[in-house]
C-alpha positions as CSV (number, residue, x, y, z in Angstrom):
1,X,120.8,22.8,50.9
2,X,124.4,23.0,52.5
3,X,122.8,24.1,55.8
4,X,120.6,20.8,55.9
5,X,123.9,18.7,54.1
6,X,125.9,20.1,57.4
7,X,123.5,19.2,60.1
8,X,123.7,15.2,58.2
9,X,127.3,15.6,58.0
10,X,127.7,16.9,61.7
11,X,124.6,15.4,63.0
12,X,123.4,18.1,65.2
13,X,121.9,21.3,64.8
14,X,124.3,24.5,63.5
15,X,125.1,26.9,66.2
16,X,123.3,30.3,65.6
17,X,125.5,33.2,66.1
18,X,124.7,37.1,66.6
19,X,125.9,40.0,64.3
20,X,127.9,42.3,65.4
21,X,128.3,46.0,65.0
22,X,130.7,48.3,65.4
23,X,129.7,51.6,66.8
24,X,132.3,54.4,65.7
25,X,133.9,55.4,68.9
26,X,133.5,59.7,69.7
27,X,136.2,61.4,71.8
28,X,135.2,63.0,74.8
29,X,135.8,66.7,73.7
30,X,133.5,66.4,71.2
31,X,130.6,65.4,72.9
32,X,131.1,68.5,75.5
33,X,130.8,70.6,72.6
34,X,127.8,69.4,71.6
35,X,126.4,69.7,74.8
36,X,127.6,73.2,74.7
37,X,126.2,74.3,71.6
38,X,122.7,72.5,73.2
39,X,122.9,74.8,76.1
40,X,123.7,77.7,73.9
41,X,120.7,77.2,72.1
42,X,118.7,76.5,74.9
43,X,120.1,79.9,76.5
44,X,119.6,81.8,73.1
45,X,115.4,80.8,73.1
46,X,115.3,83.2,76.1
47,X,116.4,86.4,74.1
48,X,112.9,88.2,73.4
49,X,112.2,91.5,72.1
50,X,109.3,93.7,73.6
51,X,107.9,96.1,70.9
52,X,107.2,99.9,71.7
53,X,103.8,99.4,72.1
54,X,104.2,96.5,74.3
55,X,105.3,95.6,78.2
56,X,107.0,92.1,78.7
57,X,105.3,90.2,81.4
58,X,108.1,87.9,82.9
59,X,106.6,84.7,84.2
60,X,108.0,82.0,86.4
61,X,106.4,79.3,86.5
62,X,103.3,80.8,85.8
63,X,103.9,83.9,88.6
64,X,104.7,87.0,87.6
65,X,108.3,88.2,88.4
66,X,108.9,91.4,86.4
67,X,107.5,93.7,84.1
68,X,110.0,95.1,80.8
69,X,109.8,97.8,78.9
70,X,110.5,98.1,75.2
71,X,113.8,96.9,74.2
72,X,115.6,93.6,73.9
73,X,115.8,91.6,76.8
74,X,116.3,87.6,78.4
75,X,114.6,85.6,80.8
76,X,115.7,81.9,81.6
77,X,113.8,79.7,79.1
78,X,111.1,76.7,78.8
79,X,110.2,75.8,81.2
80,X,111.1,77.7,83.8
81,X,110.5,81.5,82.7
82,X,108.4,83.1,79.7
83,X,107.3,86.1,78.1
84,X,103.8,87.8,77.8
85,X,103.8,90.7,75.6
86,X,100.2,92.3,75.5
87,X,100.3,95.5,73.4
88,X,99.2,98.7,75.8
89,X,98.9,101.4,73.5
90,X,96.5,99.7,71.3
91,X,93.0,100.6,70.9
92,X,90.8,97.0,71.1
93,X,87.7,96.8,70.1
94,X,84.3,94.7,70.9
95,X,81.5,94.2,68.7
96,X,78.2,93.8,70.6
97,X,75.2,93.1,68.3
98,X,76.8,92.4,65.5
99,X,79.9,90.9,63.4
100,X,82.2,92.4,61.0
101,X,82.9,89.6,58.5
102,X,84.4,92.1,55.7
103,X,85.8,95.7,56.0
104,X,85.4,96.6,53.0
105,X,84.8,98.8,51.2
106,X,82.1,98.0,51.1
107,X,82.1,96.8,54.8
108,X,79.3,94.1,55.7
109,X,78.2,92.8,58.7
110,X,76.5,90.2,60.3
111,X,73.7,91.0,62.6
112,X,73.8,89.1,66.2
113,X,69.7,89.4,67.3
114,X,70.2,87.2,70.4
115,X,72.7,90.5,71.7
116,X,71.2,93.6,69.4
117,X,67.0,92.8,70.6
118,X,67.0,94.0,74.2
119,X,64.0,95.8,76.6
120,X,63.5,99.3,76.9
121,X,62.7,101.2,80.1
122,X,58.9,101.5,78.8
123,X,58.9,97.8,77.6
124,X,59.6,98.4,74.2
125,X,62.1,96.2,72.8
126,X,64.7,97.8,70.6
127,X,67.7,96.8,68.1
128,X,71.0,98.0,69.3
129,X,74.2,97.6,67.8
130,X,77.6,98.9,69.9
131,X,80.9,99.2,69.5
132,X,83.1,99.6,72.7
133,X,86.8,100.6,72.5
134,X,89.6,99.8,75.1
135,X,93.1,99.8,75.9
136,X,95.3,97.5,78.5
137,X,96.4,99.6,81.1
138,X,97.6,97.2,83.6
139,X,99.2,94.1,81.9
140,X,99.0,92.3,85.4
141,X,95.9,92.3,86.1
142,X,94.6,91.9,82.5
143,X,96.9,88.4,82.1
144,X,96.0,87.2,85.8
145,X,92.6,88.6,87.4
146,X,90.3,87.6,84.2
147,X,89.4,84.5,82.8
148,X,91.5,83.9,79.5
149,X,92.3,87.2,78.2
150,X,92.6,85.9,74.3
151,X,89.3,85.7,74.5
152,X,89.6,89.7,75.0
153,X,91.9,90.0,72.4
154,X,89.9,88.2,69.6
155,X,86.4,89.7,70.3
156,X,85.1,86.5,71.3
157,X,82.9,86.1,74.0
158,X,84.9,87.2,77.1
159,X,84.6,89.3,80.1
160,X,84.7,92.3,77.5
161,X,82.0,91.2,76.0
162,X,79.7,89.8,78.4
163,X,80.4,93.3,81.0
164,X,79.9,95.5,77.8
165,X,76.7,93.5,77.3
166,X,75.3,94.0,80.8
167,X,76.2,97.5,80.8
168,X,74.3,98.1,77.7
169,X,71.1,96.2,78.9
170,X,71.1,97.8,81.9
171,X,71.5,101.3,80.6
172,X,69.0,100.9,77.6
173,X,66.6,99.0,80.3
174,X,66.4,101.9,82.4
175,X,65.5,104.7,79.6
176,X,62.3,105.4,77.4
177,X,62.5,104.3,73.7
178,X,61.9,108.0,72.6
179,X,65.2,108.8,74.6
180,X,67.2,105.3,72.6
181,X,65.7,106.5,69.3
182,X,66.0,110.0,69.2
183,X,66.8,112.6,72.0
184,X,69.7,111.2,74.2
185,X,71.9,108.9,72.4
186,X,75.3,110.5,73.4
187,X,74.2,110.8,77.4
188,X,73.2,106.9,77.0
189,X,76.7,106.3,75.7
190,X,78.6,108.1,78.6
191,X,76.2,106.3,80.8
192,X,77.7,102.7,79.5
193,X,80.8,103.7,79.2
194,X,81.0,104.7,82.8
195,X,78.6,101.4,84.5
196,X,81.4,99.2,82.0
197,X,84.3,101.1,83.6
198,X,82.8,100.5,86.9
199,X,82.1,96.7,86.3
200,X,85.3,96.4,84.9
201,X,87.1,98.1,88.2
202,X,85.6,95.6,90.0
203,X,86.8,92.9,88.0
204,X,90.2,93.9,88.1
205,X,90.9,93.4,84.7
206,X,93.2,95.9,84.0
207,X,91.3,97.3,81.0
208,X,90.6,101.0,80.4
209,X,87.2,101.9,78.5
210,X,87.9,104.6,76.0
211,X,84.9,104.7,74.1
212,X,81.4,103.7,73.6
213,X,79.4,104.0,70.1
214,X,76.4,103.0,69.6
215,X,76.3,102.0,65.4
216,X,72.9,101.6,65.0
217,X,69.8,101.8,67.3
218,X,66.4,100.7,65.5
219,X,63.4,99.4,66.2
220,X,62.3,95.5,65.1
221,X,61.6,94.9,61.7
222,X,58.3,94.1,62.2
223,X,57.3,97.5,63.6
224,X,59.5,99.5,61.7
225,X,56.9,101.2,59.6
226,X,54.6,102.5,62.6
227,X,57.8,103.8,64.1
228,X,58.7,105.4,60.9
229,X,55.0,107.1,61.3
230,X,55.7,107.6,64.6
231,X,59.1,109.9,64.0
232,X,57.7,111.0,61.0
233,X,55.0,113.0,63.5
234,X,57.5,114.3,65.9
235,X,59.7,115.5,63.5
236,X,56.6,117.7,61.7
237,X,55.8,118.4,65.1
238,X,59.2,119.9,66.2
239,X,59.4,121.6,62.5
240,X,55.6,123.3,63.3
241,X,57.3,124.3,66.9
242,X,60.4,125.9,65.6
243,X,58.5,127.7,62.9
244,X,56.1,129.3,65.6
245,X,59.3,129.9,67.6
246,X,60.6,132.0,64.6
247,X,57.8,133.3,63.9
248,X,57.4,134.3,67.4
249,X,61.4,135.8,67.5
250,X,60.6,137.9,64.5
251,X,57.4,139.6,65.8
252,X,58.0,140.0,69.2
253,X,61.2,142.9,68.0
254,X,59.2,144.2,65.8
255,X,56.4,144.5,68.4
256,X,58.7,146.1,71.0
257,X,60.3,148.6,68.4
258,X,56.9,149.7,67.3
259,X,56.2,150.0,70.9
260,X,59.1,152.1,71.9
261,X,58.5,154.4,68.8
262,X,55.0,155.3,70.0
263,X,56.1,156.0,73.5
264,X,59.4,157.8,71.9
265,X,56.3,160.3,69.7
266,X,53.9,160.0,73.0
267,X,56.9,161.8,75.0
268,X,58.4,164.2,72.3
269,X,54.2,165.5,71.4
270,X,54.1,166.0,75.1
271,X,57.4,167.9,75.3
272,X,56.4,170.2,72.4
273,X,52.9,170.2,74.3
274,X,54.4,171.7,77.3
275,X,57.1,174.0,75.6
276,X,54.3,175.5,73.5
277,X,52.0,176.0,76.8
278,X,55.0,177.7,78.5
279,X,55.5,179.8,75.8
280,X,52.3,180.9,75.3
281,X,51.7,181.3,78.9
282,X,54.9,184.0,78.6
283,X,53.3,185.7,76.2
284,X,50.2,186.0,77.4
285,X,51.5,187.5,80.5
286,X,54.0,190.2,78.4
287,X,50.5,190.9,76.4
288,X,48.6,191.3,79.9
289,X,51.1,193.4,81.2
290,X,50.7,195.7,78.1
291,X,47.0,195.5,77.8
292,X,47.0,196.9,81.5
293,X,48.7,200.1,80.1
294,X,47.0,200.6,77.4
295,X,43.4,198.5,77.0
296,X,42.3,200.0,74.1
297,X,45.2,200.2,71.6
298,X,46.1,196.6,73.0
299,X,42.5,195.1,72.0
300,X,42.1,196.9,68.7
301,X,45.7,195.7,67.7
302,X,44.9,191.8,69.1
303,X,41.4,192.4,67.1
304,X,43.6,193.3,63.9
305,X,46.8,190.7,64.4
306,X,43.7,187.9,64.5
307,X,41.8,189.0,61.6
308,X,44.5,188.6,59.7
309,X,45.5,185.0,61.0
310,X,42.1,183.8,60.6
311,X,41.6,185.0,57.3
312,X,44.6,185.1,55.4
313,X,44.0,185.1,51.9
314,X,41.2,187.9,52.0
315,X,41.8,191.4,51.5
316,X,40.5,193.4,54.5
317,X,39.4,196.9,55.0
318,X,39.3,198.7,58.3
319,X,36.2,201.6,58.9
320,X,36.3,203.3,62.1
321,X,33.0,204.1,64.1
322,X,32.8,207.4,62.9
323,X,32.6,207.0,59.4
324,X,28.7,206.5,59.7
325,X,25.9,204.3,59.5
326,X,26.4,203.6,55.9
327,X,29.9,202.7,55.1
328,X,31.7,205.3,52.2
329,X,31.8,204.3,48.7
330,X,35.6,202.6,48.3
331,X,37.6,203.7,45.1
332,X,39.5,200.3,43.8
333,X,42.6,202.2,43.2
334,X,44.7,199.0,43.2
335,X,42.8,197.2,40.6
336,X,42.5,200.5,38.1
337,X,45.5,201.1,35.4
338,X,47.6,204.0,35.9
339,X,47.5,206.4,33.4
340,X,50.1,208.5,32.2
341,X,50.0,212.5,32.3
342,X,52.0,214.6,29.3
């Protein structure tokens, strides 16, 4: 090979040189421009935008230094300032007992029995599920006095959920079953919602509780069917106690009204009672005071007047003393025919 023919001819070893390169050579202006348009860029990724339901949390490194409201705005970029932009006006929610996997329609869920099975007041243990709504209301607190708020924000377990938890075990631990099942659901839900308000004031967390539902409140599966008894009873037995309480409403009117009718008769008999006692007193005494000028007349005309109101409908004939013992053959004029005379 000629490389091997040259070391024979030359009798040493070739000399081993280095490539070169030429590097094109870049004016000075240029490369000011590009670290101009670098900085502009740089500069530009600290334009941000807060929404209208958001407030921009300004951060320097890692401390808070203002607090924007909606519009465009700038902070100096990575890594020395950045944005937070929670979103205050909207209504959060946490699912305690169970998952939401589709909304549907249908929706399904996904029941959570190691959060839903919890102890009543009378040591019964119950199946609750809750839904509990909230709002940010101070974006300070909520992004720096609790422990990762995306936890918050994705439903995962976070200080929303373990407080909303603990509020609901300690409410529901402190009432009957009857009152869980049946008679005060809506107190028991303004009872969490104002422990979980109070737990989370004393967090600091910034959050606002709005509302508190409970979704569904059963007992176990495996004593469902005694409890369905068990309602089934109470409900014939409130049915059986309105009825009588109707019943009772409708009688108890008609009672009084009947009652007040026969006083109303009792009264008006004893008015008439009176008023016919007066009058007959009245005329008793104009009778007396004519009797005491004339006694005989008076006595044979009271004699007559009560002949003829005692009996009515017979026809009467009057025979004074002096007629004789044996009364006078009467002629029947009024039942004979007339007869006419030429």
């Amino acid at each position: 090979m000629e490389w091997e023919e040259a070391r024979k001819r030359d009798g040493d070893e070739p000399e081993y040189r280095m490539p070169s390169f030429n590097f094109p050579t870049i004016k000075r202006s240029t490369i000011w421009w590009i670290v101009i348009v670098i900085v502009a860029i740089w500069v530009a990724t600290g334009i941000y935008l807060v929404g209208p339901d958001e407030k921009g949390v300004v951060l320097r490194f890692g401390k808070m230094t203002t607090i924007k409201d909606p519009g465009p705005h700038w902070h100096i970029p990575w890594p020395v300032e950045k944005a937070e932009k929670p979103k205050i006006t909207e209504i959060k929610r946490v699912e305690v007992g169970f998952r939401t996997i589709d909304p549907g329609p249908p929706a399904r869920y996904r029941s959570i029995p190691i959060e839903s099975l919890m102890l009543t007041g009378d040591e019964n243990i119950v199946d609750i599920d809750v839904i509990v709504q909230y709002q940010i209301v101070d974006p300070e607190k909520f992004l720096f006095r609790i422990r990762d708020p995306r936890f918050v924000q994705r439903d995962l377990r976070g200080t929303m959920m373990d407080a909303s938890e603990a509020a609901l075990r300690e409410v529901v631990g402190s009432r009957a079953i009857n009152d869980v099942l049946t008679e005060r659901k809506y107190e028991i839900q303004e009872d969490i919602k104002l422990l979980l308000q109070q737990i989370l004031d004393l967090y600091e967390s910034g959050l606002k509780v709005r509302a508190v539902q409970l979704q569904d409140v059963h007992p176990p599966s495996e004593v469902w069917d005694a409890f369905k008894d068990v309602a089934s009873a109470k409900e014939d037995k409130s049915r059986l106690i309105n009825e009588a309480q109707g019943y009772w409403n409708a009688i108890l009117p008609e009672t009084r009204g009947k009652k007040e009718k026969i006083l109303r008769e009792a009264e008006a008999y004893r008015e008439s009672k009176i008023k016919k006692a007066d009058g007959d007193t009245d005329r008793f005494k104009k009778m007396l005071a004519e009797y005491s000028k004339a006694k005989e007349v008076t006595r044979k005309r009271l004699h007559i007047e009560m002949m003829e109101e005692v009996l009515p409908e017979i026809e009467k004939f009057i025979i004074e003393p002096g007629a004789g013992s044996v009364p006078l053959p009467l002629l029947p004029l009024k039942d004979m025919p007339l007869q006419k005379t030429n």
